[in-house]
N, CA, C and O atoms as a DFTB+ gen file, in Angstrom:
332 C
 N C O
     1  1     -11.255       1.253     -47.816
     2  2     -12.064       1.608     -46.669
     3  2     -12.085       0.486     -45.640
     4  3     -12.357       0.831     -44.490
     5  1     -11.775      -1.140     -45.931
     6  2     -12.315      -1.335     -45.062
     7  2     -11.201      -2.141     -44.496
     8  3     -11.239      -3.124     -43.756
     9  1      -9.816      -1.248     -45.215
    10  2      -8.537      -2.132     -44.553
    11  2      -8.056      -0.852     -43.577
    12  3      -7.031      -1.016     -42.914
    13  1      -8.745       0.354     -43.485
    14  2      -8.839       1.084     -43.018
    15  2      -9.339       0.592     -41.532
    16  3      -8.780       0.742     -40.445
    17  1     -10.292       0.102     -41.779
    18  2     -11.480      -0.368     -40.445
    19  2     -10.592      -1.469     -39.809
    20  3     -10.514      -1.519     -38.581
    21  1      -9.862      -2.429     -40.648
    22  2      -9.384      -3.501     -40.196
    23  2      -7.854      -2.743     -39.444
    24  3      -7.268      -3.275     -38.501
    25  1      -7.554      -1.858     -39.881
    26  2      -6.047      -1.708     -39.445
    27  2      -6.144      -0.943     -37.875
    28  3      -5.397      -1.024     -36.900
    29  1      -7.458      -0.147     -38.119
    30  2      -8.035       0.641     -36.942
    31  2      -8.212      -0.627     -35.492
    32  3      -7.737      -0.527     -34.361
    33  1      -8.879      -1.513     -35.951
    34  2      -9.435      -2.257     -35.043
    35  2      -8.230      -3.333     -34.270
    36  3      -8.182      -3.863     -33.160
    37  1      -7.305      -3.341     -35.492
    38  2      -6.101      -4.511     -34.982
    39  2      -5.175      -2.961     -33.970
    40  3      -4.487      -3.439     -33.068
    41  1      -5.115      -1.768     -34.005
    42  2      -4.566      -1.146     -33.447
    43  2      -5.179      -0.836     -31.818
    44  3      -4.488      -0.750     -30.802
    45  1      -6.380      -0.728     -31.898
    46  2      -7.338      -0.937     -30.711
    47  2      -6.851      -1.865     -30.154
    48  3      -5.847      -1.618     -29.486
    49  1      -7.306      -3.153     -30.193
    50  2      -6.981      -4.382     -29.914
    51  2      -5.744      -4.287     -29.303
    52  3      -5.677      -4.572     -28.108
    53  1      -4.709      -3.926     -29.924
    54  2      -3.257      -4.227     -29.319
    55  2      -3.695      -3.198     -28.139
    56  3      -4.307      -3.456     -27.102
    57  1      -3.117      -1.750     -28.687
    58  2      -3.597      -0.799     -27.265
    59  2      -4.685      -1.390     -26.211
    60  3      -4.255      -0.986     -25.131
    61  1      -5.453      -1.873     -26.046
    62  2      -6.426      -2.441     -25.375
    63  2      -5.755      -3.861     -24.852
    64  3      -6.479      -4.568     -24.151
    65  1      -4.731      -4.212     -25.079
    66  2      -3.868      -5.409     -24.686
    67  2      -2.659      -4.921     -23.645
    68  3      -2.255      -5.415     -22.593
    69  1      -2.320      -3.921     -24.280
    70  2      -0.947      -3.081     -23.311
    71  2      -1.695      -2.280     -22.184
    72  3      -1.106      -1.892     -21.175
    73  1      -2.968      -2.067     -22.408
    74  2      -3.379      -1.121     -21.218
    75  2      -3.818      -1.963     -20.051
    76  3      -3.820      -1.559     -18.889
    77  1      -4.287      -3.474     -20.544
    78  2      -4.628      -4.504     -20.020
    79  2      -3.472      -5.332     -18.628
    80  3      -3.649      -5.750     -17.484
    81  1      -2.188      -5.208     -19.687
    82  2      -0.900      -5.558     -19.016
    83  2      -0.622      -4.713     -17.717
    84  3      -0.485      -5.053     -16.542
    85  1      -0.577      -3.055     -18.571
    86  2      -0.259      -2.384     -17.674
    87  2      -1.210      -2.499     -16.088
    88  3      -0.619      -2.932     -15.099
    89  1      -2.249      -2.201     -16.016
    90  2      -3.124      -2.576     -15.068
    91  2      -2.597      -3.770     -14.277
    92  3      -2.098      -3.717     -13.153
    93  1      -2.830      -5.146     -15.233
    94  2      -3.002      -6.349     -14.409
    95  2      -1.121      -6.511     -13.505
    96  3      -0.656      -7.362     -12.746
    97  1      -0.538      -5.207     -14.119
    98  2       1.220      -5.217     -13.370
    99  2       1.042      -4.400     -12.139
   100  3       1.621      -4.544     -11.062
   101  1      -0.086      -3.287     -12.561
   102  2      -0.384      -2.601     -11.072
   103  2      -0.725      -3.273      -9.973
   104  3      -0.011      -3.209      -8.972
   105  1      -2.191      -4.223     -10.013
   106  2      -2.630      -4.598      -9.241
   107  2      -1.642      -5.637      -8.949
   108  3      -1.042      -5.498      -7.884
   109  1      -1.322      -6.744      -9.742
   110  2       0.076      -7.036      -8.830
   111  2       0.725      -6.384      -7.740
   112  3       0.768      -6.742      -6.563
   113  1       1.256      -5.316      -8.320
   114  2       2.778      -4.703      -7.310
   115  2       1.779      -4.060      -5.788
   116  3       2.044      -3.953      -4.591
   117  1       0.861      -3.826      -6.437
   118  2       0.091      -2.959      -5.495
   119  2      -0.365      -3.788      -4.461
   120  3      -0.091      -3.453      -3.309
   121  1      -1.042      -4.861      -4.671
   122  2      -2.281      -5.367      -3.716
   123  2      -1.605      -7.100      -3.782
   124  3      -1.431      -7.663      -2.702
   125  1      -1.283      -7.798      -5.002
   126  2      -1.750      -8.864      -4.809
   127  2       0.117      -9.776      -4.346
   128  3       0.237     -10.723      -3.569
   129  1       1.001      -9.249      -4.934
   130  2       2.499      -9.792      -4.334
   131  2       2.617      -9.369      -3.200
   132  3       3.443     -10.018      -2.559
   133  1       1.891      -8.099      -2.350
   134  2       2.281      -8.033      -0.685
   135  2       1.426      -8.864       0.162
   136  3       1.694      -9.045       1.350
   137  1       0.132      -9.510      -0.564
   138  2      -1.305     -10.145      -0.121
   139  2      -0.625     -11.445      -0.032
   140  3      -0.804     -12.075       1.010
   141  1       0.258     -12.049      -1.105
   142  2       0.747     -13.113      -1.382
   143  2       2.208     -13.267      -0.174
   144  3       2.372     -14.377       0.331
   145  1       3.006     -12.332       0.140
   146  2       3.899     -12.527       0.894
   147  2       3.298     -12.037       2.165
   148  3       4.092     -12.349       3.052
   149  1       2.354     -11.467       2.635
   150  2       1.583     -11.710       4.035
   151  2       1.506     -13.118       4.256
   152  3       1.997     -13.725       5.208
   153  1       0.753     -13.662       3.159
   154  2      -0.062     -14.836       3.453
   155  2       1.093     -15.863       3.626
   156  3       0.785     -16.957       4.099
   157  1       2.267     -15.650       3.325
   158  2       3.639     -16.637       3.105
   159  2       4.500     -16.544       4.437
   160  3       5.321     -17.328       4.913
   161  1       4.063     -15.408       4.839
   162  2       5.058     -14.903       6.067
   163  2       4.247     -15.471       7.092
   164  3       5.038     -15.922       7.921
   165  1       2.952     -15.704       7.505
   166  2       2.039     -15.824       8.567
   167  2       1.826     -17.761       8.309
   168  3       1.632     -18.472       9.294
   169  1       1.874     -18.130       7.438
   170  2       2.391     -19.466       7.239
   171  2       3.684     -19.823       7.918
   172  3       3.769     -20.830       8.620
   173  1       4.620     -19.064       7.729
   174  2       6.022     -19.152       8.771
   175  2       6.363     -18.822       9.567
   176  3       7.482     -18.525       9.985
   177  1       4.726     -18.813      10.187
   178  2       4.944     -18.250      11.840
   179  2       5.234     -17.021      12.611
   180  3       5.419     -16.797      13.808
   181  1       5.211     -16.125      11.285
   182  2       5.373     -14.495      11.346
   183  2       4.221     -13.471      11.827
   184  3       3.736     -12.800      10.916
   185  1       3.809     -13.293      12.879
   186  2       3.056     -11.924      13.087
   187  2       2.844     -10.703      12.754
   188  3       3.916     -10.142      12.529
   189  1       1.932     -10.016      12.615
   190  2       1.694      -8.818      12.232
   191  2       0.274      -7.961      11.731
   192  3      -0.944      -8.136      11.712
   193  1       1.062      -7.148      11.428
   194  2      -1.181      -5.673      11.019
   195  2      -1.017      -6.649       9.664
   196  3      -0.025      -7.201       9.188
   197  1      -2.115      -6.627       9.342
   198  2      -2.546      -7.055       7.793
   199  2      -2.138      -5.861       7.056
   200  3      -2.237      -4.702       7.458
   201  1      -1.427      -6.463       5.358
   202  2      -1.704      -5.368       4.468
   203  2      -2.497      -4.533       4.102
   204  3      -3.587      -4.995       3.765
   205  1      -2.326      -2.983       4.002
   206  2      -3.612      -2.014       3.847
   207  2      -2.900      -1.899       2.835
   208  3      -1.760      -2.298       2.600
   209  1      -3.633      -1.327       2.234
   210  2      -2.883      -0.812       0.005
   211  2      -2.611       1.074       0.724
   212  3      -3.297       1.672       1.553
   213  1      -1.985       1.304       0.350
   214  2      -1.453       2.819       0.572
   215  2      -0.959       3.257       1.718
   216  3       0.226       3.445       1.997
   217  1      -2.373       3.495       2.708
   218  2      -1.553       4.309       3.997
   219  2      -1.163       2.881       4.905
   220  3       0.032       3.152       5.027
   221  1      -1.264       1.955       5.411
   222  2      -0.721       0.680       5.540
   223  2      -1.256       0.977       7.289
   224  3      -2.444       1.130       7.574
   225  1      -0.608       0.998       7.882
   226  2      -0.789       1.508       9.850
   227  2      -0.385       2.341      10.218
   228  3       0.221       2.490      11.279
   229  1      -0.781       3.547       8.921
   230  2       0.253       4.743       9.706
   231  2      -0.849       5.525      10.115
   232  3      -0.606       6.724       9.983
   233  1      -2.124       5.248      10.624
   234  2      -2.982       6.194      11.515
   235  2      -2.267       5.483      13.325
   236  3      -1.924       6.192      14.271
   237  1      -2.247       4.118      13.276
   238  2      -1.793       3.852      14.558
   239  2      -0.515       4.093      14.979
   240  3      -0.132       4.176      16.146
   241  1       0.252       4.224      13.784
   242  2       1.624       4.940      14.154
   243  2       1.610       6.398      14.742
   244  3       2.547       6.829      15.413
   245  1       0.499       7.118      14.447
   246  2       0.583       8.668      14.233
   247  2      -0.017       8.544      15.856
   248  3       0.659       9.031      16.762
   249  1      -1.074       7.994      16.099
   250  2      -1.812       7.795      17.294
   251  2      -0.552       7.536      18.488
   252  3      -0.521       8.157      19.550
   253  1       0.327       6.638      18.135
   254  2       1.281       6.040      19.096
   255  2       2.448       7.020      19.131
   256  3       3.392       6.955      19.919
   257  1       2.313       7.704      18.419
   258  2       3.816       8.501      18.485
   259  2       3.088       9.980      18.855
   260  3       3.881      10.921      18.838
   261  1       1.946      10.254      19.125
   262  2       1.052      11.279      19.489
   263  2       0.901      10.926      21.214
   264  3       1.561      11.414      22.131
   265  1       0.220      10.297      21.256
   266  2       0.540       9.847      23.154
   267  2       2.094       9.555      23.375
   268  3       2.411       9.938      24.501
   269  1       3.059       9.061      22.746
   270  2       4.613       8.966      23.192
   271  2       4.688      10.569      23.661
   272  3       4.636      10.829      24.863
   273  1       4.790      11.452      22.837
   274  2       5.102      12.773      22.502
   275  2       4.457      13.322      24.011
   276  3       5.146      13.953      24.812
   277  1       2.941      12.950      24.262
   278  2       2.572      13.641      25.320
   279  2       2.773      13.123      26.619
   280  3       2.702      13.932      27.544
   281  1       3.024      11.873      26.892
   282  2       3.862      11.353      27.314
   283  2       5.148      11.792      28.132
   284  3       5.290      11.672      29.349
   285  1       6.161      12.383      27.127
   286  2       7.275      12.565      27.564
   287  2       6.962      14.145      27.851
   288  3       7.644      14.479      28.820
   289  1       6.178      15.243      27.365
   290  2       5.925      16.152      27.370
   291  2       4.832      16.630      29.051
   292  3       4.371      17.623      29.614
   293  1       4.881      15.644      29.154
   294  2       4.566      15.409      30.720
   295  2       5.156      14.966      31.634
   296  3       4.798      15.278      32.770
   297  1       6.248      14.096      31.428
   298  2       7.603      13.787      32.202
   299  2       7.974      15.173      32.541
   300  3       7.760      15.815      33.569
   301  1       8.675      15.540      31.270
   302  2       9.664      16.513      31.431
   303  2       8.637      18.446      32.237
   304  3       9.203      19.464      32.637
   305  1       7.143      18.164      32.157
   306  2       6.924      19.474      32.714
   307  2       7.006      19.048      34.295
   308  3       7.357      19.924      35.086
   309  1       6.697      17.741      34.788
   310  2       6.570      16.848      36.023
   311  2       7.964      17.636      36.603
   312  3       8.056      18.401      37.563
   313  1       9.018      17.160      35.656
   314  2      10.640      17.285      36.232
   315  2      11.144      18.653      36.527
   316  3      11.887      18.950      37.462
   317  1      10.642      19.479      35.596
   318  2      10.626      21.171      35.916
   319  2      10.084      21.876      36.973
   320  3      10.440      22.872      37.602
   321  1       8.561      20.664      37.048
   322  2       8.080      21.752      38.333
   323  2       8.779      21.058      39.625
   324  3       8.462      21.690      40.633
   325  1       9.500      20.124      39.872
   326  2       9.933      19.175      41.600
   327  2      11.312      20.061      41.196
   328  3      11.969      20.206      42.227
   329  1      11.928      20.659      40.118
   330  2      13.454      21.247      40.309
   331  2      12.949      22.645      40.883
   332  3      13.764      23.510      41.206
């Protein structure tokens, strides 16, 4: 019974070690190696948006390519109505 308990608990333990890894590899890839090469790039004199984790600047992309669009969509009705 209680090599039972012991074999249970050393199996926990490990699983509870790999789930540990796995995580601390996420937040790596995710947040903390692009946080780390921001911070490396702006040291070398590099400009730019700060890292966002997921959608990154793509609301100001969507915004900027939304006025481009109307933009040219106003050129070209401008050019239709003087022909």
């Amino acid at each position: 019974m209680i090599e039972i308990i012991a074999v249970k608990n050393v199996f926990l333990i490990g699983f509870s070690i790999l789930i540990l890894n796995w995580v601390w590899r996420a937040v790596n890839w995710v947040w903390l190696r692009p946080k780390r090469l921001e911070k490396y790039l702006k040291k070398q004199g590099f400009s730019g948006n700060s890292y966002r984790i997921l959608m990154g600047d793509m609301r100001e992309r969507v915004i900027r390519w939304i006025k481009l669009l109307s933009h040219f969509l106003f050129l070209s009705l401008l050019i239709l109505s003087l022909a």
